[in-house]
N, C-alpha and C positions, 0 to 999 in steps of 0.2 A: 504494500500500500504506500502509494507517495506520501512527503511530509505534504502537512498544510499549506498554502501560501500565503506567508505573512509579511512579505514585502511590500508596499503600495507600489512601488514602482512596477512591480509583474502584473497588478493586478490591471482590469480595463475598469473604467468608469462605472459602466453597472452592476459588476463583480463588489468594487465597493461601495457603490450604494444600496445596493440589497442587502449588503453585511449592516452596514451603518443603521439601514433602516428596522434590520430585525433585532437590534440591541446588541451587535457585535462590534469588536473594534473600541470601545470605548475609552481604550487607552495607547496614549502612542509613544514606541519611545523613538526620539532624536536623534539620531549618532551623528557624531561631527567628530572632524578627527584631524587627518594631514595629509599632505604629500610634501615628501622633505630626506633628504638623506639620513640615512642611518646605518654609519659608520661604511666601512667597505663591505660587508659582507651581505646588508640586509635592505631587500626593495624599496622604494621609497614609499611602496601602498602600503606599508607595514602597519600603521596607527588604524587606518583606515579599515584593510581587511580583518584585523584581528577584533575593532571593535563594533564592526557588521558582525561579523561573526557569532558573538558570545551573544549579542543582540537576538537575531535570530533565532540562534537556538533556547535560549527562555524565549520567545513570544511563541516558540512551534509548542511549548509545554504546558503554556498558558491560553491556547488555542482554544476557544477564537476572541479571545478578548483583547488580544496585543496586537498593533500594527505597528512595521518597524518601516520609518522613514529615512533615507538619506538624501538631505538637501545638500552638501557640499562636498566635495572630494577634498578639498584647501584647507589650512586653517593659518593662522596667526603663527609664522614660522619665521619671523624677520631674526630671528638669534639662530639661526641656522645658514642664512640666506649667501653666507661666505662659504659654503660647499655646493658646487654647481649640483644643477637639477633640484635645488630645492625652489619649491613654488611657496609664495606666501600673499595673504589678504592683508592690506588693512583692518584693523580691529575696527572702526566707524561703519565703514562700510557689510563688513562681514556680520558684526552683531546686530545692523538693520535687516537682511536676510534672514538670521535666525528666528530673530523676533516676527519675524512676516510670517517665517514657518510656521512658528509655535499660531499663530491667529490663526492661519487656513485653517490647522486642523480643529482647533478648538473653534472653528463657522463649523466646520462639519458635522459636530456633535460629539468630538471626543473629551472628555473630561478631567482626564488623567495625563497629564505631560511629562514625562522623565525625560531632559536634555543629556542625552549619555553620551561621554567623552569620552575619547582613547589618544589623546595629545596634550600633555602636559601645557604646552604653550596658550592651549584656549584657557585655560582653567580661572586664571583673575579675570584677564577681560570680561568671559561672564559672570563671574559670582560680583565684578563691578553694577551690574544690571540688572543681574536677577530682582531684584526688588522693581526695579522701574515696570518691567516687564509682567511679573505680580498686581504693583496697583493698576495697570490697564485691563488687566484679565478682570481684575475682580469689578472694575467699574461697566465692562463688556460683556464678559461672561461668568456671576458671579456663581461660585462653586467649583469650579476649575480648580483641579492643582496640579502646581508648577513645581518639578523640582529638579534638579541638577547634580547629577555625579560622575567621579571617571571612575570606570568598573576597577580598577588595580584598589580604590580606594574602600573595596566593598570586602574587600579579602584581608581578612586579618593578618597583621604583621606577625604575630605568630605563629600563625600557617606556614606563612610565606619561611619563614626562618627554620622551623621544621626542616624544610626541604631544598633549602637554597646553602649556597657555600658562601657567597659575598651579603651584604645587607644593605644594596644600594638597592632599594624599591618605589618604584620599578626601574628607574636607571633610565637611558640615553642605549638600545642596541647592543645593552651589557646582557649578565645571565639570563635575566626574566622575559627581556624582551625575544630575544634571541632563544630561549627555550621556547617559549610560545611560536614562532616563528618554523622552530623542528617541529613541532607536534601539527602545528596549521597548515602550513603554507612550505614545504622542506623544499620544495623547487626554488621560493625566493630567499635561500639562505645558499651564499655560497661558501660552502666549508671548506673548499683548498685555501683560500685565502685565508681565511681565518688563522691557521698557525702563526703566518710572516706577520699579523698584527701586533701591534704595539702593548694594545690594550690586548689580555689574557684572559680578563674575564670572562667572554662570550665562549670559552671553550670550555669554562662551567658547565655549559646548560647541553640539555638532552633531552631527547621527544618525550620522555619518557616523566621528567619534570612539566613539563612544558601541559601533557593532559591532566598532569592533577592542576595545575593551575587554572585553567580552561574551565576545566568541569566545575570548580570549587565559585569559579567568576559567574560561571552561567547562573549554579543551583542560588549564590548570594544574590544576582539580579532578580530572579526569580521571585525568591522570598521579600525585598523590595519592592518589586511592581503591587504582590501581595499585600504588603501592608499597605501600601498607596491606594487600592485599591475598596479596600477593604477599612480606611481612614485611621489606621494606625500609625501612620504619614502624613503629615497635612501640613498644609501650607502655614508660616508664621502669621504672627497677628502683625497686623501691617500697620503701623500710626503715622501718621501725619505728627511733623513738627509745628509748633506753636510760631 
């Protein structure tokens, strides 16, 4: 039996209007991410594919109540932008996009917004905004909740230490990333290089780390959207200043 389709981008217009309109879909999550070098070894879709990824598979478990959007390929990569092939947005421009996103869905009838990250670099620009973006929702669509995380941040650092040999979490294309990378995506890791590297730590990691990380990301999203969903998660009380 095929998985579900939980992509919007797969799906056609009345595909998702009939989900929408039978009380499906009622939560979306975001992913935004990057395209930007990472290090010699590792694609530059790295941010992007891995946090589609773990996305995906919590919404296919959560089926059919999660839809998973990708508005951008790009993120906020201007500290990168000295190693060729990296692409990067402006944060003004790029956080107007997001913010557009998050409206469409929540006109559509979704309720539930998780802005899920997999690039370090988005991370202030929007926790700069997320409140702005809050009081419009609530003035718009009130009952909506908004909320924002990068999946590394949902895995306890004790986990992660368990099974990791260095403690830079998640690092820059070092163990974690690069283990996720064998376990996901082993064709965008190129491991001959890696020995002549400078940096050692990426020879850490193995496919083998790499699925318990994955798996522990997904099951922690999952219970996430759960609470979100289910209002064990809710949006902060929002005050106006005097």
């Amino acid at each position: 039996m095929p998985d579900p389709e939980v992509m919007l981008a797969k799906m056609t217009r009345r595909e998702f209007r009939e989900a929408i309109e039978a009380g499906k879909f009622t939560t979306a999550l975001i992913c935004v991410a990057s395209s930007e070098q990472h290090s010699e070894h590792l694609a530059m879709e790295h941010d992007l594919a891995s946090v589609v990824y773990i996305a995906r598979e919590a919404a296919r478990r959560l089926y059919p109540r999660v839809v998973v959007v990708v508005p951008m390929a790009v993120g906020i990569s201007e500290h990168h932008m000295h190693h060729k092939g990296t692409l990067s947005a402006r944060p003004g421009g790029w956080l107007a996009v997001l913010s557009d996103v998050v409206e469409s869905v929540v006109r559509h009838g979704v309720r539930n917004v998780l802005i899920f990250n997999g690039h370090g670099g988005n991370s202030l620009p929007i926790m700069g905004v997320l409140d702005q973006m809050r009081y419009y929702l609530k003035a718009s669509a009130p009952g909506v909740n908004l909320q924002f995380c990068s999946y590394w941040d949902l895995l306890s650092r004790e986990f992660l230490l368990e099974h990791m040999e260095t403690d830079i979490i998640p690092g820059h294309a070092k163990e974690f990333e690069t283990a996720i990378g064998l376990a996901l995506f082993p064709e965008n890791v190129r491991r001959e290089v890696m020995a002549g590297m400078e940096d050692k730590d990426p020879l850490l990691a193995t496919a083998e780390k790499g699925k318990l990380f994955v798996a522990e990301a997904v099951r922690q999203t999952v219970d996430y959207l759960e609470k979100m969903m289910d209002g064990r998660i809710r949006m902060p009380e929002l005050k106006y200043f005097p």
